[in-house]
C-alpha positions in Angstrom: 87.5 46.7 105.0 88.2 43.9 102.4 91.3 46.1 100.8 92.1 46.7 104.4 92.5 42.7 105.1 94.2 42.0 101.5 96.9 44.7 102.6 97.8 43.6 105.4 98.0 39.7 104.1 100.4 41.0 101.6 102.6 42.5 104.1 102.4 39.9 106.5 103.9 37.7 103.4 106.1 40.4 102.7 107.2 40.3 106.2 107.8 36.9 106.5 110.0 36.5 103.3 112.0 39.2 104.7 112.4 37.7 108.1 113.3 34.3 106.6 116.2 36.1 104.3 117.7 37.5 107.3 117.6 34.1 109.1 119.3 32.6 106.2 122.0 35.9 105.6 122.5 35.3 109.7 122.9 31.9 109.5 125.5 31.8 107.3 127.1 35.3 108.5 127.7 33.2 111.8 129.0 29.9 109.9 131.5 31.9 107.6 132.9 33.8 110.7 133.0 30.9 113.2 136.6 30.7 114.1 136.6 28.3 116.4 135.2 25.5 113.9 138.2 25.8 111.5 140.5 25.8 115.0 138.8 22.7 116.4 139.1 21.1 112.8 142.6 21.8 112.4 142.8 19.1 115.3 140.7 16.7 114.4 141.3 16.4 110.9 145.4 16.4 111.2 145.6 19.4 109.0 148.8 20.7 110.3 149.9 17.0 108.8 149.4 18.7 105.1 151.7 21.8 105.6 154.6 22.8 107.0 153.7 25.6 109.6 152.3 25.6 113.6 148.6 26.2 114.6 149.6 30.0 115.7 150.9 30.7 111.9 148.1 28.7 110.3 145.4 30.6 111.8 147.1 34.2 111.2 146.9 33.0 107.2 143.4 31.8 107.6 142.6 35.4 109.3 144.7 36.9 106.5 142.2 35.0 103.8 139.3 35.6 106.0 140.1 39.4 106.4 140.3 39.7 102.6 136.7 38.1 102.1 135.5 40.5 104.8 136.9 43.3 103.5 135.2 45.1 101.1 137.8 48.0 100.2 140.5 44.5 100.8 141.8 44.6 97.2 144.3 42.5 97.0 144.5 38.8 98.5 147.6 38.3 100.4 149.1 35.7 102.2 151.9 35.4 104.4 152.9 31.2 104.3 150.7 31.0 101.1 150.7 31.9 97.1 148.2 32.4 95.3 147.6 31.6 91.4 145.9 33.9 89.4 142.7 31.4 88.7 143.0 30.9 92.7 142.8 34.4 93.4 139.8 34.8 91.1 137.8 32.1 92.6 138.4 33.4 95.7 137.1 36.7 94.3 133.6 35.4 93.6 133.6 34.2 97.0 134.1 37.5 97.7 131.5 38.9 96.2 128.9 36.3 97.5 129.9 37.0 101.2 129.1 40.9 100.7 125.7 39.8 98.6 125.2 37.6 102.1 126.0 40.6 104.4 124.0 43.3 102.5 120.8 40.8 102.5 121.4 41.4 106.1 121.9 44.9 106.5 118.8 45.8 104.2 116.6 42.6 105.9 117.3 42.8 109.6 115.4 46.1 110.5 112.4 45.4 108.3 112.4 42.0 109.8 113.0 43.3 113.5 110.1 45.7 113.5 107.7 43.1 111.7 108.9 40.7 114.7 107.7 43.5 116.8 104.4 44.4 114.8 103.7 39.8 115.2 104.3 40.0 118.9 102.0 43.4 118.9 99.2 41.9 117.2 99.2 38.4 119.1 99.9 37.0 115.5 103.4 35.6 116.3 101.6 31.6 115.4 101.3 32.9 111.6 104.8 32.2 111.4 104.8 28.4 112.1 103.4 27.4 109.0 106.1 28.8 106.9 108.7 28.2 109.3 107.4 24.4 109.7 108.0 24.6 106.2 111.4 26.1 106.3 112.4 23.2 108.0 111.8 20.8 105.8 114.8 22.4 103.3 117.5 21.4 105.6 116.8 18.1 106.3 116.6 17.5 102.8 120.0 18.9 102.1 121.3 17.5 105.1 120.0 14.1 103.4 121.5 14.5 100.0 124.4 15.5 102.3 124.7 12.0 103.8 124.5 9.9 100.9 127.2 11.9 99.1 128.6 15.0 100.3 131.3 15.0 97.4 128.3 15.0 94.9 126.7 17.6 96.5 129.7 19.7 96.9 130.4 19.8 93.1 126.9 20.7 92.6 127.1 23.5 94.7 129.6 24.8 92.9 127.8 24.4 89.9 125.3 26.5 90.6 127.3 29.8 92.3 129.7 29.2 89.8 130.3 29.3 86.5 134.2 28.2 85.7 136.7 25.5 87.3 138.9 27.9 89.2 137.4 26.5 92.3 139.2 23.4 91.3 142.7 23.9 93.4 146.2 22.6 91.7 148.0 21.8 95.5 151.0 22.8 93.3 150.2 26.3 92.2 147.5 26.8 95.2 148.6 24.7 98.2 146.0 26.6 100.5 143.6 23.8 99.6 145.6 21.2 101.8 144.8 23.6 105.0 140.8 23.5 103.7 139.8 20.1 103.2 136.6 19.2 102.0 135.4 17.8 105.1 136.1 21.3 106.6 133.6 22.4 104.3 131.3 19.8 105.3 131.3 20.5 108.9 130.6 24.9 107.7 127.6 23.2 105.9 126.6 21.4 109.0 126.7 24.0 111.4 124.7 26.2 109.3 121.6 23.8 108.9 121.8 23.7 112.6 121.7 27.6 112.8 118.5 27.7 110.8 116.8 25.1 111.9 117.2 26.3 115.4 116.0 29.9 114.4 113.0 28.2 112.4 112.3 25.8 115.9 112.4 28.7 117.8 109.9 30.8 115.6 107.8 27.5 115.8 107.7 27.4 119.6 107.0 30.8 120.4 103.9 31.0 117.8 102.5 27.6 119.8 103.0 29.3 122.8 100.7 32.4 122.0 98.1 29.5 120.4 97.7 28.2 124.2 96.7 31.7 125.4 94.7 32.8 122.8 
């Protein structure tokens, strides 16, 4: 009965490291392929000021750039209004690669998770995820912190870590697709994604406090 108990602790774990790695692969699926934040953005930070093309033929380059990061049998990066350097297209590579790392964390995570969601609600054990998620919560708000006091500082850093030359550092010259992504545009992707998962973490929270009162 002990081995029985242990098992099923280790899967519950199991289960709950899963579920938050598809909350954090969905979270960001959903910021990357927003649309309508890099529209509203074009507005309010005056990008069309920086180039010389209309919203319409801005946002077929951005799908162009967008389709290629999607893409994964995309090969070649191509852009109408846009060249690209060789260092640009290599940075954009490794982006690349770290959006399909994000979506297959998804694919292989999101059944697992869904039928351990199912197995929580089954068992009346949906509250043994507010610890963890209570916990998961906490993240964001410190990055959204370190955020606020300097987001250029923390953009660098972030670079630092997921990767490991300067190509990420645009010449406007040879690369002038960095005056239609300005940092702030960045910012605001960064934003909307702490929202995402603390919303998905809040809502895990309230529905385990939920099944407390009944039980």
């Amino acid at each position: 009965m002990r081995r029985k108990e242990q098992s099923w602790v280790w899967r519950e774990r199991a289960g709950i490291v899963c579920l938050i790695l598809t909350i954090i692969s969905l979270s960001i699926t959903l910021t990357i392929n927003f649309r309508p934040l890099y529209m509203i953005d074009i507005d309010v930070l005056n990008i069309l000021d920086y180039v010389s093309l209309d919203k319409a033929d801005l946002l077929k380059n951005y799908g162009e750039l967008m389709s290629y990061l999607n893409n994964p049998f995309n090969h070649t990066l191509q852009l109408s209004d846009f060249p690209v350097s060789k260092s640009g297209a290599f940075h954009f590579y490794e982006v690349k690669r770290l959006f399909l790392l994000c979506y297959g964390v998804l694919i292989v995570t999101i059944i697992p998770s869904g039928f351990f969601i199912k197995r929580l609600i089954k068992d009346k054990r949906v509250w043994r995820l507010i610890r963890p998620f209570q916990w998961g919560m906490i993240i964001p708000v410190i990055f959204g912190t370190i955020m606020a006091i300097g987001f250029d500082q923390f953009f660098v850093a972030f670079h630092g870590v997921f990767f490991n030359n300067d190509d990420w550092l645009f010449d406007p010259v040879t690369d002038p697709i960095i005056n239609v992504l300005p940092e702030t545009f960045f910012m605001h992707c960064f934003i909307l994604f702490f929202v995402l998962l603390e919303l998905c973490f809040l809502i895990g929270i309230l529905f385990g406090k939920r099944e407390l009162k009944k039980i």
